[in-house]
N, C-alpha and C positions, 0 to 999 in steps of 0.2 A: 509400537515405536515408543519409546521412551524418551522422558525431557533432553535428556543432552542429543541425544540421534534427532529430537526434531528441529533443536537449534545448531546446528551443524548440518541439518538440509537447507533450513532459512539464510544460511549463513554463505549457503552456495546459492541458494535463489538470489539474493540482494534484491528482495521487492521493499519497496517503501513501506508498506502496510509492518515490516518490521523492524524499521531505521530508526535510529536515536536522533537524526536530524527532523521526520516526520512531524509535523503538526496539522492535525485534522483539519477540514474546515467542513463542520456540519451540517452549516446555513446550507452550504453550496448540495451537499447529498442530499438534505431531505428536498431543495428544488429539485433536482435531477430526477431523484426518487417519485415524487408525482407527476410525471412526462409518464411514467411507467404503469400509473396507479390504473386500475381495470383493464389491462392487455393482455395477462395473462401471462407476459414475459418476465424472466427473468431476471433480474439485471445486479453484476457483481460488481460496478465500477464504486472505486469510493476517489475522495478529491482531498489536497491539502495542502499543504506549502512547506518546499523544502529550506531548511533553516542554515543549508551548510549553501547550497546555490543561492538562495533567493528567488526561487520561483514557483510556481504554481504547478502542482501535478497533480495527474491522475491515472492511477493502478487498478488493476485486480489483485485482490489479496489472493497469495499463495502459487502464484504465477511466477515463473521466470522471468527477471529483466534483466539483460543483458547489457543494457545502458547505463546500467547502475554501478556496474562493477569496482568503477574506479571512486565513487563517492558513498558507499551502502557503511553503515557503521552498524551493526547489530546494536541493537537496544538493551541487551542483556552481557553485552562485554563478549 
């Protein structure tokens, strides 16, 4: 897959983990992240704050959100 074919599937995802309104919040993952530490589990959730809502979310990168549809801006235009 090529750059444009993978930002034209992100572009139909609309997950946060690719939105220009996205802003991380790390504090909050590395907590989350040692809840996990020696379980042997996996865990893909990240957290951040939406800049166009005002509020706090949390995604799996590369996931489908469907909720997002009408607020997702691609981050690459």
């Amino acid at each position: 897959m090529d750059k444009e074919s993978r930002i034209e599937f992100q572009k139909i995802d609309c997950n946060c983990n690719d939105c220009m309104f996205m802003k991380r919040d790390f504090a909050r993952l590395d907590a989350h992240k040692k809840t996990y530490e020696g379980t042997g589990l996996m865990d893909r959730l990240a957290y951040g704050e939406c800049k166009k809502l005002h509020k706090d979310v949390s995604f799996i990168p590369e996931v489908c959100q469907i909720e997002t549809q009408k607020c997702f801006q691609h981050r690459r235009g």
